[in-house]
C-alpha positions as CSV (number, residue, x, y, z in Angstrom):
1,X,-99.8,82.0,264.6
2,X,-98.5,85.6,264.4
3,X,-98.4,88.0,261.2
4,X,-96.2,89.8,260.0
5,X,-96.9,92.7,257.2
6,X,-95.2,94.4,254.8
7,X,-95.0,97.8,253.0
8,X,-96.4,98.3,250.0
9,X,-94.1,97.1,247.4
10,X,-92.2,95.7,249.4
11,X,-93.7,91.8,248.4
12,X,-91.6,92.1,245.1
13,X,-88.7,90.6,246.9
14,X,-90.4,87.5,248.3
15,X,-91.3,86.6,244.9
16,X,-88.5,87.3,243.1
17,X,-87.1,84.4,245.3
18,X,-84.8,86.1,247.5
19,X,-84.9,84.5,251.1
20,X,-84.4,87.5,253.4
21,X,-86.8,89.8,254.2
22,X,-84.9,93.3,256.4
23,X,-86.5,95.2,259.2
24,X,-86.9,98.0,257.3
25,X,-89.5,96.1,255.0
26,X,-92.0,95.7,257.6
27,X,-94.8,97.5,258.1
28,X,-96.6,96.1,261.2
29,X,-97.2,92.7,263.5
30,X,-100.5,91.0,264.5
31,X,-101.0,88.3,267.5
32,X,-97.8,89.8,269.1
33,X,-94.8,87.7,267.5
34,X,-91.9,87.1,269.6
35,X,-88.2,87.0,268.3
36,X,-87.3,83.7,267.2
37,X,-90.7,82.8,266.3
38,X,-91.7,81.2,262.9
39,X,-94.2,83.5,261.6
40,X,-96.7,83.8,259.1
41,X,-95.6,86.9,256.2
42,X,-98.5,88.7,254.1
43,X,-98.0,91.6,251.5
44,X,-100.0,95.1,252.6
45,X,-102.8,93.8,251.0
46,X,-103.3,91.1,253.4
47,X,-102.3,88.1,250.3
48,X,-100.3,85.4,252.3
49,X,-96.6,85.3,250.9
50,X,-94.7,82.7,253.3
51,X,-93.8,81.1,256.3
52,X,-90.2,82.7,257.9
53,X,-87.9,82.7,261.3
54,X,-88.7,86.0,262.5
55,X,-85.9,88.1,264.5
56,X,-87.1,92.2,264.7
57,X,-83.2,92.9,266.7
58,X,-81.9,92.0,263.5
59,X,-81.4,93.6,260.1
60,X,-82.3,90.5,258.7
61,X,-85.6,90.5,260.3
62,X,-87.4,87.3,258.6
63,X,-85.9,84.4,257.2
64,X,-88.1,82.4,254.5
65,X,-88.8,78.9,255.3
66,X,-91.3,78.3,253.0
67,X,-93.7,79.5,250.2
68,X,-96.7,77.7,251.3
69,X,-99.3,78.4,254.1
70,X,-98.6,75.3,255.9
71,X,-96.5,74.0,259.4
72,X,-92.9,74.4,259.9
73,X,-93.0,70.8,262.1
74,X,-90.4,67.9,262.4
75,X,-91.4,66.4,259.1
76,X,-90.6,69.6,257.3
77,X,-87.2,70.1,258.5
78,X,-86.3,65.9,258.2
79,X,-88.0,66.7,254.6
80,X,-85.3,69.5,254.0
81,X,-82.4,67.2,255.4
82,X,-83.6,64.6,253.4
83,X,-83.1,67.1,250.1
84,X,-80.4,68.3,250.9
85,X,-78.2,65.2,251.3
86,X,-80.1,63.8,248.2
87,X,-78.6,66.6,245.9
88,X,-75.0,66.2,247.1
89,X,-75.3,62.0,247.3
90,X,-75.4,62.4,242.7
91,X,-71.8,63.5,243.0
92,X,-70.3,64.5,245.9
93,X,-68.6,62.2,248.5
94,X,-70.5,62.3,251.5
95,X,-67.8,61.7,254.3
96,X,-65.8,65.0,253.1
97,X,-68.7,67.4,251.7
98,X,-70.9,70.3,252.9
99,X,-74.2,68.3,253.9
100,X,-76.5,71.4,254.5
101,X,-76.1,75.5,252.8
102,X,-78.1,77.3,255.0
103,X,-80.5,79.6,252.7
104,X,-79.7,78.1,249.6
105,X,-81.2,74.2,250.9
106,X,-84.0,76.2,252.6
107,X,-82.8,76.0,256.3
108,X,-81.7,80.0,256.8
109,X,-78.4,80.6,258.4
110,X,-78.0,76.5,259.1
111,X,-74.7,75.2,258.2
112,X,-73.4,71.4,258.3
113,X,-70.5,69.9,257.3
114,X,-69.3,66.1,257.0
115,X,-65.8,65.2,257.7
116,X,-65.3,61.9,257.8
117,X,-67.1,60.1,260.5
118,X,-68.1,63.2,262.3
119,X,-70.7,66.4,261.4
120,X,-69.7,69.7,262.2
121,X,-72.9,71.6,262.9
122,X,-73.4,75.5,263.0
123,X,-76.7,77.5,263.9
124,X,-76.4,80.8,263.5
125,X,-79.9,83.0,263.4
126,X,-82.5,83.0,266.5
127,X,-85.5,81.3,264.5
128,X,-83.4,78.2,263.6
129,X,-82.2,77.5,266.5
130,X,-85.5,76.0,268.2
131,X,-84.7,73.5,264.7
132,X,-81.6,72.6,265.7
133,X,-82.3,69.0,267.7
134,X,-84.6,68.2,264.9
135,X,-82.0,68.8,262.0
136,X,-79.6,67.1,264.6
137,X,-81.7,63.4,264.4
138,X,-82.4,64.0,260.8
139,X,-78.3,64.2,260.0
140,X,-78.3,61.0,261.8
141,X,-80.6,59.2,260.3
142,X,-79.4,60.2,257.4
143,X,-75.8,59.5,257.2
144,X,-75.5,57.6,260.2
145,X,-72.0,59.5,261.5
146,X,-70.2,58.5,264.2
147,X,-71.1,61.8,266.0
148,X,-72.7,65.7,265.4
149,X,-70.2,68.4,267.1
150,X,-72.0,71.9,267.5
151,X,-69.7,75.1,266.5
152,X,-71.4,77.7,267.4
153,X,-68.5,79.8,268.9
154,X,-69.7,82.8,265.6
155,X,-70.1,86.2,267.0
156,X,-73.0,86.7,264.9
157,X,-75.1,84.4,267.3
158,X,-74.7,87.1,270.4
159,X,-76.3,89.1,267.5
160,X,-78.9,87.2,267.2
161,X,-80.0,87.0,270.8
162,X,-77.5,83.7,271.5
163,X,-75.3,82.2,273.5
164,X,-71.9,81.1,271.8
165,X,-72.0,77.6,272.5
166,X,-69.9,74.3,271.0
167,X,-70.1,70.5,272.0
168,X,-71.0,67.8,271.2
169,X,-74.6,67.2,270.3
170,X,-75.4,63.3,268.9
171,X,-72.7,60.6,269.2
172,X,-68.9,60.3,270.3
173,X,-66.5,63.3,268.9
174,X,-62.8,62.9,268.7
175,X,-60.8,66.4,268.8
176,X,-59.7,65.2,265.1
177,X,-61.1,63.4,262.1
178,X,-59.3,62.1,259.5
179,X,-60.8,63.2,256.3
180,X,-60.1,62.4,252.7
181,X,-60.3,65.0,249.5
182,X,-59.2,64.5,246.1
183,X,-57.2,61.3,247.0
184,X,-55.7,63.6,249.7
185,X,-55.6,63.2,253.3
186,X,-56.3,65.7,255.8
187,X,-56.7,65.9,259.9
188,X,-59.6,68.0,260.5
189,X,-59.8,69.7,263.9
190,X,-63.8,70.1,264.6
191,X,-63.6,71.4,267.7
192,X,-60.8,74.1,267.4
193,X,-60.4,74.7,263.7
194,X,-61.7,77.7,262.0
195,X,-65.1,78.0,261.1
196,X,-66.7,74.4,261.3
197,X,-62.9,72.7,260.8
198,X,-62.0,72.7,257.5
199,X,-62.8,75.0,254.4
200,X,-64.5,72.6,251.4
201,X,-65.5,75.0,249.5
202,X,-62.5,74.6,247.7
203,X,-62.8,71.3,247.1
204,X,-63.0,71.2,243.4
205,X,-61.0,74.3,243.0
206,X,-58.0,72.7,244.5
207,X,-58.7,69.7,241.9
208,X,-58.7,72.1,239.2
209,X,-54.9,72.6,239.8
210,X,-53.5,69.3,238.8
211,X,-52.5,70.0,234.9
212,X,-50.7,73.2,235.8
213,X,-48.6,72.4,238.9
214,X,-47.0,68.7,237.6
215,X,-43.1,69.6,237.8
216,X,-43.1,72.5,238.9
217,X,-42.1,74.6,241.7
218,X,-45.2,75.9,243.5
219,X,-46.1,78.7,246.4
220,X,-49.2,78.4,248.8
221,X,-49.9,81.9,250.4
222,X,-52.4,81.6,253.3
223,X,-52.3,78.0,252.8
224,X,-54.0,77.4,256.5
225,X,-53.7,73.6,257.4
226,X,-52.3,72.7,253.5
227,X,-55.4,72.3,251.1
228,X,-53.6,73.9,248.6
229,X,-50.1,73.2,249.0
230,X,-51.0,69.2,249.4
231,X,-53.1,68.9,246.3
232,X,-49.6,70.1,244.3
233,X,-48.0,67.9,245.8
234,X,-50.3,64.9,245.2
235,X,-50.7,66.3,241.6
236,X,-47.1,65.9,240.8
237,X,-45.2,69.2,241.8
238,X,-41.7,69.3,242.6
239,X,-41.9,71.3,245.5
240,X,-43.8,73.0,247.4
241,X,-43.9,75.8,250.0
242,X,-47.0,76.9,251.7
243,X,-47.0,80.1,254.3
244,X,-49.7,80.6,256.8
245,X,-49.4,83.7,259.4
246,X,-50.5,80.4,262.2
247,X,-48.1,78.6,263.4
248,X,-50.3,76.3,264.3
249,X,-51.8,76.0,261.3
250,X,-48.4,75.3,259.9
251,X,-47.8,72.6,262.7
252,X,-51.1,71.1,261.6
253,X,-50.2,71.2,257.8
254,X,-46.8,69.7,258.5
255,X,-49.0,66.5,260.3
256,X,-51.0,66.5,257.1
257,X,-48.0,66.0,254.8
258,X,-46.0,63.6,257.0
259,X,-49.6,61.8,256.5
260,X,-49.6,61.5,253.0
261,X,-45.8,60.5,252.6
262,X,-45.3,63.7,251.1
263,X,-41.5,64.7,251.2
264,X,-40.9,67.9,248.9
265,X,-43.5,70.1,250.8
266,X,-42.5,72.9,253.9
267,X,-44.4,75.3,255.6
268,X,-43.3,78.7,256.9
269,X,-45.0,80.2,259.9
270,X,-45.0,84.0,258.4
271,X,-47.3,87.1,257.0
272,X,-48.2,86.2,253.6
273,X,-47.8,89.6,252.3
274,X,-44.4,90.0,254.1
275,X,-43.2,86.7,252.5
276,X,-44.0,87.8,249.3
277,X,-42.0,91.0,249.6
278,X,-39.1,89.2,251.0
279,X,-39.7,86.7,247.8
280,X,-39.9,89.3,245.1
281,X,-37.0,91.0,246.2
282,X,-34.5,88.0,246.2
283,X,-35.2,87.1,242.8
284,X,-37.2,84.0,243.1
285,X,-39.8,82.6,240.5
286,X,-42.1,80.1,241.1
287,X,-44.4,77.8,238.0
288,X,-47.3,78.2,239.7
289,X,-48.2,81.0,242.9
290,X,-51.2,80.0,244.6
291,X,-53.6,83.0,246.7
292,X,-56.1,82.3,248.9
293,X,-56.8,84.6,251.8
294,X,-59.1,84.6,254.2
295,X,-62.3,87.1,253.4
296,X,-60.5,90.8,253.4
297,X,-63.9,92.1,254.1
298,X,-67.4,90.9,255.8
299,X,-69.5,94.7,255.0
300,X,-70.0,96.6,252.1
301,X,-68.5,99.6,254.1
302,X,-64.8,98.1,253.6
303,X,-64.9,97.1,250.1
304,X,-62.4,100.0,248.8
305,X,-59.9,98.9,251.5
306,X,-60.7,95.1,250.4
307,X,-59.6,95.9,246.6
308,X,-56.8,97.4,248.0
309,X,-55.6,94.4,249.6
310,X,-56.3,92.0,246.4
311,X,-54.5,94.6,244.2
312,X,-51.7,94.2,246.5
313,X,-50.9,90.6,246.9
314,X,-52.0,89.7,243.6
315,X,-49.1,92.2,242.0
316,X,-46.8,90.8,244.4
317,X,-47.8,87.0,243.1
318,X,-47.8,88.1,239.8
319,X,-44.0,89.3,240.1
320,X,-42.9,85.5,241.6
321,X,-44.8,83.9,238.5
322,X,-42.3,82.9,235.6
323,X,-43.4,83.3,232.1
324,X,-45.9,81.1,231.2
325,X,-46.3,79.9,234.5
326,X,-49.4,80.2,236.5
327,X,-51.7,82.4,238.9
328,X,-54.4,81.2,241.1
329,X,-56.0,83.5,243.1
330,X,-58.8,83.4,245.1
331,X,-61.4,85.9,247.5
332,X,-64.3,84.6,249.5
333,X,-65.3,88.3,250.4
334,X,-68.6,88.0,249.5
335,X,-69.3,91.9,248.8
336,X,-66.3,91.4,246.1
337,X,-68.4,90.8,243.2
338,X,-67.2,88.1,240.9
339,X,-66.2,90.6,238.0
340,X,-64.7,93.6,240.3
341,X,-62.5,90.5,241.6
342,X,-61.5,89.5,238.2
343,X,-60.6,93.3,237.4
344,X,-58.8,93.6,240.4
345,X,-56.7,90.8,239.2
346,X,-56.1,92.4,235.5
347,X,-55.2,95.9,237.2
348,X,-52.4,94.1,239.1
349,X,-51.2,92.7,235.8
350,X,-51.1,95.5,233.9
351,X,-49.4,97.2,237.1
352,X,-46.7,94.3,236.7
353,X,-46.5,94.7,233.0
354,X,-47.8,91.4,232.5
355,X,-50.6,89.4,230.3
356,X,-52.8,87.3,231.7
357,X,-55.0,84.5,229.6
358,X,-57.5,83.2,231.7
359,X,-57.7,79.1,231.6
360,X,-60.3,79.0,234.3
361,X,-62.7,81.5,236.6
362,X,-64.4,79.1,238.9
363,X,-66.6,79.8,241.8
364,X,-67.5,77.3,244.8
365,X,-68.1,73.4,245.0
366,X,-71.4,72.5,243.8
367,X,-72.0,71.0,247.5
368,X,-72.4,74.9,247.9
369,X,-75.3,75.7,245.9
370,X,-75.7,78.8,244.8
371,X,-79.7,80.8,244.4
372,X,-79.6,82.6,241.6
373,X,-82.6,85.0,243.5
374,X,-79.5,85.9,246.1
375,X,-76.1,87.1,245.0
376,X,-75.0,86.6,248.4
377,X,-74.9,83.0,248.2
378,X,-72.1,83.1,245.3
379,X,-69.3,84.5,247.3
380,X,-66.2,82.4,246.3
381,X,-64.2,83.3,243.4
382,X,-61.1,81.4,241.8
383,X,-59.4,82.7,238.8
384,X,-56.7,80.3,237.3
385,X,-54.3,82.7,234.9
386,X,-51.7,81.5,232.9
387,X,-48.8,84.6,233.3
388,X,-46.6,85.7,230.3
389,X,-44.0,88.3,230.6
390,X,-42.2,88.2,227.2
């Protein structure tokens, strides 16, 4: 087993909790560890700290596994399956729900999510992905799904010293899933969709809607295959229009709706932030204008221009809300920091000479645990504002 030591001081971070250890935190190696390998970490003065995935090519250059000296074998990967799904089986439903967080269950940079009968798998750092058949057999036994697809078509695993890579890994895989959230039904496209087919992060977000979209006229900007813009509808609105830049999204939300019956929803195939121009300027209002775009930044570096882009569609929402109707708006940017979102949000009111009274500020599904030791892991925010203009 190889070593790996740190500079002075630099142990303050293990035991604060936070899972990642960077490059630049390293002082030195012993027994010649290779990238990928699960390595043993001490502090400078030798004392053992824990057991991590060890990558030198990247920033992230060791990936804590666990605190004690002890084996990272099959029985303590099924052990952190076995957690895992144990935590989400007191309240979430198992069949639509994200099975395994990566850091925050303990298995770095390991994503699974369960969509029905299927599992949507993603690997995406070097030391996990020897894991990977292990984590596999332990889904299965498990929840016993009809199948495991792999999506590891991420950029960041050519990062990491890997191949891009999908298929299908345990079981039979159809190209879609039917999948049911909230009482809602959705198609779920594993093997082409973004990121592992579906975004359930939301989840309880979109529930959250129901009292303040019954009767009323609602708008779904970047509404992707129709989370959004389908929970209205199932929650009583009278109608509904969601706008996604895809057209295939849009195709794929259509076949979503005409799945649940519903009638009074339409999709438009356009740029969100184009549509709302086009909206503000021919007078419409709308009860309730629903935001939720994809991450407007993935660096630190590009946070100014982020804000930017926030500012702008949320004062464009804002002008389409009617008094005392209501503003949802979400960012996943995880370098947005929960309250720089939410003053983003009150800049753009007061630009639209508007006041906002916040009914809600939520944050991701609990199937998404957040470590309080890592900010990073609480990325999602979701503001629900109730707009008066009088």
């Amino acid at each position: 087993m190889a070593d790996v030591i740190l500079l002075p001081g630099k142990e303050k971070r293990v035991y604060e909790g936070h899972p990642w250890v960077f490059r630049s935190d390293i002082a030195r190696t012993k027994n010649d560890p290779q990238p990928g390998d699960t390595v043993r970490v001490t502090a400078s003065n030798g004392r053992f700290l824990c057991m991590a995935a060890y990558n030198p090519h990247s920033q992230i250059a060791l990936r804590i596994l666990r605190y004690q000296d002890a084996p990272v074998d099959e029985a303590f990967i099924r052990a952190r399956v076995r957690r895992a799904v144990a935590y989400r089986r007191a309240f979430a439903d198992l069949r639509s729900c994200r099975l395994i967080f990566a850091e925050s269950d303990g298995l770095p940079a390991v994503i699974a999510d369960s969509f029905g009968d299927v599992i949507s798998l993603q690997c995406l750092c070097l030391g996990m992905e020897k894991y990977k058949e292990m984590i596999a057999d332990a889904l299965m036994d498990e929840i016993r799904p009809a199948g495991i697809y792999e999506r590891g078509d991420v950029p960041v695993r050519q990062l990491e010293g890997l191949h891009q890579v999908t298929g299908v890994l345990r079981g039979d895989v159809p190209d879609r899933v039917m999948m049911e959230e909230n009482g809602v039904k959705f198609w779920v496209d594993v093997k082409r969709g973004q990121k592992t087919g579906f975004f359930l992060d939301q989840k309880e977000n979109r529930a959250a809607i129901a009292p303040f979209v019954k009767g009323g006229r609602v708008l779904d900007c970047f509404t992707h295959t129709g989370s959004f813009a389908l929970h209205a509808a199932k929650f009583g609105a009278s109608e509904v229009t969601g706008v996604d830049i895809s057209e295939y999204a849009c195709d794929f939300a259509r076949e979503n709706a005409r799945l649940n019956g519903f009638d009074n929803v339409r999709f438009a195939a356009a740029n969100a932030f184009d549509f709302l121009k086009e909206q503000c300027a021919a007078g419409e209002q709308y009860d309730v204008v629903i935001l939720d775009p994809p991450a407007f930044t993935k660096t630190r570096a590009n946070v100014e221009a982020a804000v930017r882009g926030y500012k702008e569609i949320n004062l464009r929402g804002l002008k389409l809300v009617r008094d005392g109707g209501y503003l949802v708006t979400c960012s996943c940017s995880q370098h947005v920091l929960p309250n720089q979102f939410r003053d983003v949000v009150l800049s753009a009111a007061r630009d639209a000479r508007v006041r906002l009274f916040q009914a809600e500020y939520r944050t991701q599904g609990r199937d998404h645990p957040i470590l309080p030791a890592a900010p990073e892991t609480q990325y999602l925010k979701c503001g629900i504002f109730r707009v008066e203009k009088s």
